[in-house]
C-alpha positions as a Markdown table, in Angstrom:
| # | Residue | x | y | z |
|---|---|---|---|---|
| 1 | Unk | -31.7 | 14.6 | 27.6 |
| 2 | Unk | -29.7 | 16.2 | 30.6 |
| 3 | Unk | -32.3 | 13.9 | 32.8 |
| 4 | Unk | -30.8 | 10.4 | 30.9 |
| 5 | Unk | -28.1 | 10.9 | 33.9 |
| 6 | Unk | -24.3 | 9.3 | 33.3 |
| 7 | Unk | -24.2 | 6.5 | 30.2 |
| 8 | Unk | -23.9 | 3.3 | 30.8 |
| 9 | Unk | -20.4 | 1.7 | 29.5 |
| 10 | Unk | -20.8 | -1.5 | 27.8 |
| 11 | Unk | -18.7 | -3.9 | 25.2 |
| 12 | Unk | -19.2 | -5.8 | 22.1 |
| 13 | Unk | -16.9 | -8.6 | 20.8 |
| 14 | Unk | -16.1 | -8.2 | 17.3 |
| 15 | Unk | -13.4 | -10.5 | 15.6 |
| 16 | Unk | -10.9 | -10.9 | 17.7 |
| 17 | Unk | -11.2 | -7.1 | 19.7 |
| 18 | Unk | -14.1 | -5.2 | 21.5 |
| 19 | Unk | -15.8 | -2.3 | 20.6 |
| 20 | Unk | -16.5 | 0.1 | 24.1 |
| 21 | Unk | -19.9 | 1.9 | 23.7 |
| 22 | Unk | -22.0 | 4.0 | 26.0 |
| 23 | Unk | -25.9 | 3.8 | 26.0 |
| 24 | Unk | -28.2 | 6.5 | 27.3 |
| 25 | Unk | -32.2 | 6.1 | 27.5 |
| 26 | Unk | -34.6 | 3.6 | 27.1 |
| 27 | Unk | -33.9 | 1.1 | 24.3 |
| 28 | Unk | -37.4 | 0.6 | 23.1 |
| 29 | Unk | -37.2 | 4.2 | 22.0 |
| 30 | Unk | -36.0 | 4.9 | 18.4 |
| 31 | Unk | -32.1 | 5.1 | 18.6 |
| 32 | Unk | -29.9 | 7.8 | 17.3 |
| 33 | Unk | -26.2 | 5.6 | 16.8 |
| 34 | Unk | -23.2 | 8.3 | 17.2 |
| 35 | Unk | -19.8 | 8.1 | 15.3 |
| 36 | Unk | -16.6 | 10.2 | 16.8 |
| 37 | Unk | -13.8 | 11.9 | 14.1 |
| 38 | Unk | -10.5 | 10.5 | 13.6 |
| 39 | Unk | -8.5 | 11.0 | 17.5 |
| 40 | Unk | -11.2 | 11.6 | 19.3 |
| 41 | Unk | -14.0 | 9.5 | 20.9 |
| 42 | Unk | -17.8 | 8.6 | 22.0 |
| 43 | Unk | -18.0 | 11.0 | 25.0 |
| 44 | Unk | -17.4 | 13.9 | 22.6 |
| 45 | Unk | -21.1 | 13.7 | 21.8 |
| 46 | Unk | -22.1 | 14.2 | 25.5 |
| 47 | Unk | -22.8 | 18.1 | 25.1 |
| 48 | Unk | -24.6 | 16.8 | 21.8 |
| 49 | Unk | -26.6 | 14.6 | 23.6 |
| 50 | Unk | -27.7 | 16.7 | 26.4 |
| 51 | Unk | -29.0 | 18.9 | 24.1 |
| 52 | Unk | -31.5 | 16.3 | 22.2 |
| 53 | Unk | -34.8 | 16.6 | 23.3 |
| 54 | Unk | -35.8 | 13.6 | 25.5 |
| 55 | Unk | -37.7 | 10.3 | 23.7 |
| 56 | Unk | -34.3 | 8.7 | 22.2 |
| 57 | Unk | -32.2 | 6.1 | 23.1 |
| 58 | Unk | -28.5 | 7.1 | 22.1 |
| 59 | Unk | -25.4 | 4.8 | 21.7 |
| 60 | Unk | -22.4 | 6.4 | 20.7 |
| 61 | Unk | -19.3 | 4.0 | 19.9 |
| 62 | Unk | -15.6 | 4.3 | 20.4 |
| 63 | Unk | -14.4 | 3.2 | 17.2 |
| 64 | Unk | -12.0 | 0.8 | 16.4 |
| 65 | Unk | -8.7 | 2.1 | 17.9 |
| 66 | Unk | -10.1 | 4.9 | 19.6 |
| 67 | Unk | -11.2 | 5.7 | 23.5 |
| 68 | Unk | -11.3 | 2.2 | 25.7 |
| 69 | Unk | -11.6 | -0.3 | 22.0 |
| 70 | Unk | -9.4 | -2.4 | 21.2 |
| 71 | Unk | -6.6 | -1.3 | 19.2 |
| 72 | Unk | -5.2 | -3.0 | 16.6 |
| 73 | Unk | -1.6 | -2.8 | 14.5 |
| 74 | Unk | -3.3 | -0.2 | 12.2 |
| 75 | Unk | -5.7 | 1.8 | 10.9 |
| 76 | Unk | -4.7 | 2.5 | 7.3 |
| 77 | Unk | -7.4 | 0.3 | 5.9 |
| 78 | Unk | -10.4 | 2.6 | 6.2 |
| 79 | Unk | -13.1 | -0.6 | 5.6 |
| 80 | Unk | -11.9 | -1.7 | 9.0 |
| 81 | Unk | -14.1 | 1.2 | 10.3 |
| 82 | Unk | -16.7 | 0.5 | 8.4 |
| 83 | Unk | -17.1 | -3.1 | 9.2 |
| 84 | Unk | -16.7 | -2.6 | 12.8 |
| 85 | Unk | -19.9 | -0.1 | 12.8 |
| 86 | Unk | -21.7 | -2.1 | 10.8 |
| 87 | Unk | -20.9 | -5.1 | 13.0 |
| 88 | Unk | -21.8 | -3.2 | 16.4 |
| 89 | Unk | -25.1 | -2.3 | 14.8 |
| 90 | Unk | -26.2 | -6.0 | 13.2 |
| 91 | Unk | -24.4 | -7.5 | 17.1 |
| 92 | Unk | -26.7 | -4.8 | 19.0 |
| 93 | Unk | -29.6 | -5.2 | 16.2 |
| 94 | Unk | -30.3 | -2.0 | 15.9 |
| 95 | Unk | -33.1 | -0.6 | 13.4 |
| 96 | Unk | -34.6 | 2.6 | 12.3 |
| 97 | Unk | -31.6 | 4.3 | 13.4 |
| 98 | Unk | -30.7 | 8.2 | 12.7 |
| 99 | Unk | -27.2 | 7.5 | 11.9 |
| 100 | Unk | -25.3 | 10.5 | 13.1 |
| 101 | Unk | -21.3 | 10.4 | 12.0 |
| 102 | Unk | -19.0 | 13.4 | 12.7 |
| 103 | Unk | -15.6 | 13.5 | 10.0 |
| 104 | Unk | -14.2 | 9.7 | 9.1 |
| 105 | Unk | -16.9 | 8.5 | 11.2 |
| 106 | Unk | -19.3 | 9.7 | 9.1 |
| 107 | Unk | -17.6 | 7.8 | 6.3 |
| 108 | Unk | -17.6 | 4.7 | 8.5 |
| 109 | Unk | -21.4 | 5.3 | 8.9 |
| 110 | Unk | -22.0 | 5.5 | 4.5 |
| 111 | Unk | -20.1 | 2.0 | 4.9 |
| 112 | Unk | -22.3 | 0.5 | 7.1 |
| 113 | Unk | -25.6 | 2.4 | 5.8 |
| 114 | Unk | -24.7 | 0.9 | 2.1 |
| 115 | Unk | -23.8 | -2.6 | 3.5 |
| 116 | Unk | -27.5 | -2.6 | 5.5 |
| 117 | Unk | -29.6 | 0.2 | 4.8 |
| 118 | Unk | -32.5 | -1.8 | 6.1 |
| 119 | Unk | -31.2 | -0.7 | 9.7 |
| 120 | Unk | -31.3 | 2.6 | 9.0 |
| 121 | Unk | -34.0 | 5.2 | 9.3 |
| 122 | Unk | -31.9 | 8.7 | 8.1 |
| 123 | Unk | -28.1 | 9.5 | 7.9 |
| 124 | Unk | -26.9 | 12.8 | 9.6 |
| 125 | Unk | -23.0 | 13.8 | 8.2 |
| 126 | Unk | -21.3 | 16.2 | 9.8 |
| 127 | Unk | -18.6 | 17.6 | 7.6 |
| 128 | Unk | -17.5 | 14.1 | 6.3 |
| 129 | Unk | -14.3 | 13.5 | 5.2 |
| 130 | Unk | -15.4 | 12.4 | 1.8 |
| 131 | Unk | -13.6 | 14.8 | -0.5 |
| 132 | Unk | -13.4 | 15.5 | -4.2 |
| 133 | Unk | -14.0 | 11.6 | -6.3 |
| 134 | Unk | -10.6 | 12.7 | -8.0 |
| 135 | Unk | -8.6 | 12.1 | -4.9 |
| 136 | Unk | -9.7 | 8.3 | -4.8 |
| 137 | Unk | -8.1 | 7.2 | -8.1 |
| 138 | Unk | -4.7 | 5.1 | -8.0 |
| 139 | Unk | -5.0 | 4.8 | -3.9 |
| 140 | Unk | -1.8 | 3.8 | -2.3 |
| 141 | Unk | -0.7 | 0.0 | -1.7 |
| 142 | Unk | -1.8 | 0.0 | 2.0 |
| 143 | Unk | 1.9 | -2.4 | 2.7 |
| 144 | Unk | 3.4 | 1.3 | 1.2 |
| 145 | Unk | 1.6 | 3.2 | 4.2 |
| 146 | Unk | 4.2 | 4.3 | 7.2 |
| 147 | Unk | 2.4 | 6.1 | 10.0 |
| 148 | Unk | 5.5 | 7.9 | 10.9 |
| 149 | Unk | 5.9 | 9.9 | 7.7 |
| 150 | Unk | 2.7 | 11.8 | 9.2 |
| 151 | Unk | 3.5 | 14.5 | 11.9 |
| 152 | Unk | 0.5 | 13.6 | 13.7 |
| 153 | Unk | 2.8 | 10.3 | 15.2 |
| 154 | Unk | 4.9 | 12.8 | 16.6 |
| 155 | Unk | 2.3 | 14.1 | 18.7 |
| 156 | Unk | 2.8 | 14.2 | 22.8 |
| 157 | Unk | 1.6 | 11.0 | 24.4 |
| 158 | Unk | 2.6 | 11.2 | 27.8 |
| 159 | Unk | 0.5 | 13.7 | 30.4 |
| 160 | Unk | 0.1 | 14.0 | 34.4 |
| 161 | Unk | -3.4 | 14.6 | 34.1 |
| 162 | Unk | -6.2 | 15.4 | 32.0 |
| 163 | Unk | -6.4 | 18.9 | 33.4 |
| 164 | Unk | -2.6 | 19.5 | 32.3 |
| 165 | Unk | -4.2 | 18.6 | 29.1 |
| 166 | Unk | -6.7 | 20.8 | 29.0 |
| 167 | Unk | -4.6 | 23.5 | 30.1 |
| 168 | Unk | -2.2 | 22.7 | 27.3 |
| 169 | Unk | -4.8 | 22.7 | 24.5 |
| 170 | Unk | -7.1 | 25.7 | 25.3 |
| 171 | Unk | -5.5 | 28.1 | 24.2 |
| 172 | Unk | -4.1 | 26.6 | 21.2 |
| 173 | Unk | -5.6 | 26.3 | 17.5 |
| 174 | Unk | -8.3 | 24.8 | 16.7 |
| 175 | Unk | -8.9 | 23.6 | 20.5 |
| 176 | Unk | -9.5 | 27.3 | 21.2 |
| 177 | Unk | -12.6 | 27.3 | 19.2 |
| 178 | Unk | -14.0 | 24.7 | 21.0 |
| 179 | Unk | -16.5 | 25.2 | 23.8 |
| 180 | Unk | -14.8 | 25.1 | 27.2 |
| 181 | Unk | -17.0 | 21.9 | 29.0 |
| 182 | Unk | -16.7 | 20.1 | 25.5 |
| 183 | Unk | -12.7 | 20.1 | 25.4 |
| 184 | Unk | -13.2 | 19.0 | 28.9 |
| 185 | Unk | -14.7 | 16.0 | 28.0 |
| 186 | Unk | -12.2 | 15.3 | 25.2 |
| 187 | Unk | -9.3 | 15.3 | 27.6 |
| 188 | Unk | -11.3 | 13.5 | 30.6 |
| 189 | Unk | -12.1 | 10.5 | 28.6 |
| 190 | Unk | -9.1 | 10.7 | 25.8 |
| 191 | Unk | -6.8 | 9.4 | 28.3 |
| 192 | Unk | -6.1 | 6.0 | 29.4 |
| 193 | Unk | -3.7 | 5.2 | 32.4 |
| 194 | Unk | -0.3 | 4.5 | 31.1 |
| 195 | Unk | 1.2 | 1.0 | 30.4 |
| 196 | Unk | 4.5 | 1.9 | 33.1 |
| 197 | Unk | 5.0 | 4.2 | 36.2 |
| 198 | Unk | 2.5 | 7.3 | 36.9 |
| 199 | Unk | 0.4 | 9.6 | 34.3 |
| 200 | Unk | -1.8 | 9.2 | 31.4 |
| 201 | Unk | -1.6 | 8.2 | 27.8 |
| 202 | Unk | -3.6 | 9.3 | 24.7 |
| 203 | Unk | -6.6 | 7.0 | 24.5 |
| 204 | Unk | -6.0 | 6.9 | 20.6 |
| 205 | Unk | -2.4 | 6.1 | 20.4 |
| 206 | Unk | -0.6 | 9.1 | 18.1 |
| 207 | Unk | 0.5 | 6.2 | 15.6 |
| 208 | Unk | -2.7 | 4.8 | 15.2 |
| 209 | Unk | -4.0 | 8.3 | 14.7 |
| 210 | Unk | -1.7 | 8.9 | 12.0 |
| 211 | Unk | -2.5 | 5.7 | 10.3 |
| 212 | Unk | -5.9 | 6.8 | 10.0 |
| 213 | Unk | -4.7 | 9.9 | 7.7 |
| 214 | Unk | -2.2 | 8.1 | 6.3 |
| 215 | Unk | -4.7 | 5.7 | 4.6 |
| 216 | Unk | -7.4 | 8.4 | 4.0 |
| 217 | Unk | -8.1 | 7.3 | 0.3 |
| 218 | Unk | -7.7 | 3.4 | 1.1 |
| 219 | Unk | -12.0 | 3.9 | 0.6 |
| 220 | Unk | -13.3 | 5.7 | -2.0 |
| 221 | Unk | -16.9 | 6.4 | -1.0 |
| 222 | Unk | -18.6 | 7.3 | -4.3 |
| 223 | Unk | -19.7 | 4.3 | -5.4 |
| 224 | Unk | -21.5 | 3.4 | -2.0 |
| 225 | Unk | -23.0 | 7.0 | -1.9 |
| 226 | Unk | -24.9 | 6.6 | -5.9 |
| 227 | Unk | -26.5 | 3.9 | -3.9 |
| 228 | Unk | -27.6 | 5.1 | -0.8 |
| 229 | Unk | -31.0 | 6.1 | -0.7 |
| 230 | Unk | -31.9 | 6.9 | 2.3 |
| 231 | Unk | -31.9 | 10.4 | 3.3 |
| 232 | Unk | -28.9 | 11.8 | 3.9 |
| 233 | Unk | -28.1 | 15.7 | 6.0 |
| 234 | Unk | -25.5 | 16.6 | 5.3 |
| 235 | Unk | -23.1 | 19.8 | 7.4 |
| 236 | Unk | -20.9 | 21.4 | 5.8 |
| 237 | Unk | -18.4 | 23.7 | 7.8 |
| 238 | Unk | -15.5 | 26.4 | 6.6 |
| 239 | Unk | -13.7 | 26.0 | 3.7 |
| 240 | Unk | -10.3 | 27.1 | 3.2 |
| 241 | Unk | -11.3 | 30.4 | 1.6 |
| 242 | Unk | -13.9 | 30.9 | 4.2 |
| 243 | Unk | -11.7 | 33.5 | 6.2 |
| 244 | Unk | -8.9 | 30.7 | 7.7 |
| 245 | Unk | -5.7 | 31.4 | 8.3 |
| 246 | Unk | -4.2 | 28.4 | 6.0 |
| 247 | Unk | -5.5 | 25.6 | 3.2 |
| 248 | Unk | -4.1 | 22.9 | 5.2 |
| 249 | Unk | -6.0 | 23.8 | 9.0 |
| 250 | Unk | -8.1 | 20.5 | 10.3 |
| 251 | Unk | -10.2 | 23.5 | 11.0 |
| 252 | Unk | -10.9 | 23.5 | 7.6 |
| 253 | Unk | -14.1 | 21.4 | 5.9 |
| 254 | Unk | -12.5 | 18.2 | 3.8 |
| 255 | Unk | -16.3 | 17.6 | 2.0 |
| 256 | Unk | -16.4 | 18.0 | -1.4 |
| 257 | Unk | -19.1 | 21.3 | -2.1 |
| 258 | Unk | -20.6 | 18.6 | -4.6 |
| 259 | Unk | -21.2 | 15.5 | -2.6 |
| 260 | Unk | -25.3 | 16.1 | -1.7 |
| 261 | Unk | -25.5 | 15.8 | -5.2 |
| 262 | Unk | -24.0 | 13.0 | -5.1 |
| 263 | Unk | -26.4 | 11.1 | -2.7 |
| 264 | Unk | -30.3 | 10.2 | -4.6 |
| 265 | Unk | -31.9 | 12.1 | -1.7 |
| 266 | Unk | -29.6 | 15.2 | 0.5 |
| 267 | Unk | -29.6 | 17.8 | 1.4 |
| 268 | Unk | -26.9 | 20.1 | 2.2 |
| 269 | Unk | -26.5 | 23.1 | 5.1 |
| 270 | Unk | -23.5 | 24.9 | 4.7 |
| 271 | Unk | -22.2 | 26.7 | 8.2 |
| 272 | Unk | -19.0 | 28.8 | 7.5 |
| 273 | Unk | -19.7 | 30.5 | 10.9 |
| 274 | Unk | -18.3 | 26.9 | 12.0 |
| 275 | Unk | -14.7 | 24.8 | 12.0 |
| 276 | Unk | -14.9 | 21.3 | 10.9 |
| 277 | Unk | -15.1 | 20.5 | 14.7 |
| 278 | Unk | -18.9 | 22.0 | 14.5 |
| 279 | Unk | -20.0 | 19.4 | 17.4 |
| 280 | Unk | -17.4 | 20.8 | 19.8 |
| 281 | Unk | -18.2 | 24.5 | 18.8 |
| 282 | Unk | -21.9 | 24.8 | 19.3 |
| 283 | Unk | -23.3 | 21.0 | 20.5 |
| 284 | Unk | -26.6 | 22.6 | 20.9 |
| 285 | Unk | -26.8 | 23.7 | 17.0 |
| 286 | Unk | -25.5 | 20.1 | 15.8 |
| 287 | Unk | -28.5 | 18.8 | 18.5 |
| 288 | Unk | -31.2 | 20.5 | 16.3 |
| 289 | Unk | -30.2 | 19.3 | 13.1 |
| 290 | Unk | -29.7 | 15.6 | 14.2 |
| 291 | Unk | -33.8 | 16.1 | 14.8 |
| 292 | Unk | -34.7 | 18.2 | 12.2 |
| 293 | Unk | -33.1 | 15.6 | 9.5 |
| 294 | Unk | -33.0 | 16.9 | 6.0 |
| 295 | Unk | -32.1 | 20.4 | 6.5 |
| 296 | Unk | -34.4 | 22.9 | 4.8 |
């Protein structure tokens, strides 16, 4: 879709924030919604989307919290994503959409997709961070959540440019597995000026971030997934035995080995060749399934 040129930026009011999405193509071709992982946001998906064959119309979302969206106090309440999805796509009026969700927003995506499923043509998960159904029992009190027990609040929030970032993260793991013009993008858009004097903060403030991990199991999925019907891909990346260097890597896939059986109609495509940041690592691989739908 290399010939869609720059995305337009656009807004949606929902409650009492905005949602910042970015629209490529022609609208009155069938759209293909996007949905970023936990830290990152929509202009992740542009190496996706270049590769895509031309004939869609793509929105890919900032979600709640994340790249120029409003953020609010927290993120520990994992419906909040949800909802938000599910009220960009009933605000924009979407329908037949290939819902295509990489990590929690994937998970956001089987919110909305249970919520209306009328709006939705097919579901494409890559490596969703929906884990073993044991993990969801006896969730936390979300008022018992504190970001800062999580080391990801600790993380550096204060940069002169977002080729300092880059710099800083290419070498490092799991950036280093990521294609070069992809990580690019991810610092380019992942910062936001900061509030006082010169430089650049995180687009997705470290707390917030942390939140989101925090209240990982503040959702459990299972009982929307028995009733999602639609058809569901589903990308499965490296597990921790899968030649990694430790169990707890964000390299490392968090989808349960048992969830497409899970789903009435999945099918399941394990890559081991790929991290749990497949989209970053090989954009034009994640492209061809996102057509192909149910993987064969």
């Amino acid at each position: 879709m290399s010939e869609a040129g720059e995305p337009t930026e656009k807004r949606f009011q929902w409650d009492e924030t905005n949602l910042c999405y970015f629209e490529w193509g022609n609208p009155h071709d069938q759209t293909i919604l996007m949905v970023h992982a936990t830290g990152f946001h929509a202009r992740c998906w542009d190496k996706t989307i270049a590769a895509l064959p031309s004939g869609y119309h793509i929105i890919a979302v900032d979600q709640l919290g994340h790249g120029r969206s409003g953020k609010p106090d927290s993120l520990s309440d994992w419906r909040l994503m949800g909802k938000s999805v599910g009220a960009l796509v009933a605000g924009l009026d979407c329908k037949n959409l290939i819902g295509v969700g990489h990590s929690m927003g994937a998970h956001a995506l089987v919110q909305a997709a249970d919520v209306m499923p009328e709006r939705f043509e097919r579901l494409v998960l890559v490596d969703p961070t929906i884990t073993e159904p044991e993990i969801y029992r006896n969730p936390p009190d979300l008022k018992d959540i504190d970001p800062n027990q999580n080391p990801v609040s600790r993380r550096r929030n204060s940069w002169d440019s977002p080729e300092a970032m880059f710099t800083a993260f290419k070498d490092r793991h799991p950036f280093s597995l990521w294609q070069t013009d992809v990580l690019m993008d991810y610092c380019q858009y992942g910062l936001l000026p900061a509030d006082e004097g010169d430089g650049f903060m995180l687009a997705c403030p470290p707390y917030l971030e942390a939140s989101v991990y925090e209240g990982f199991r503040s959702v459990d999925p299972y009982p929307l997934v028995k009733r999602i019907a639609l058809p569901v891909a589903i990308l499965r990346a490296q597990m921790a035995g899968d030649d990694v260097t430790a169990v707890r890597d964000f390299a490392n896939s968090p989808t349960w080995p048992g969830l497409a059986d899970i789903f009435s109609n999945a099918r399941e495509l394990h890559i081991p060749e790929l991290s749990h940041f497949m989209p970053m690592q090989d954009p034009n691989q994640i492209a061809r399934h996102i057509v192909a739908g149910l993987v064969r």
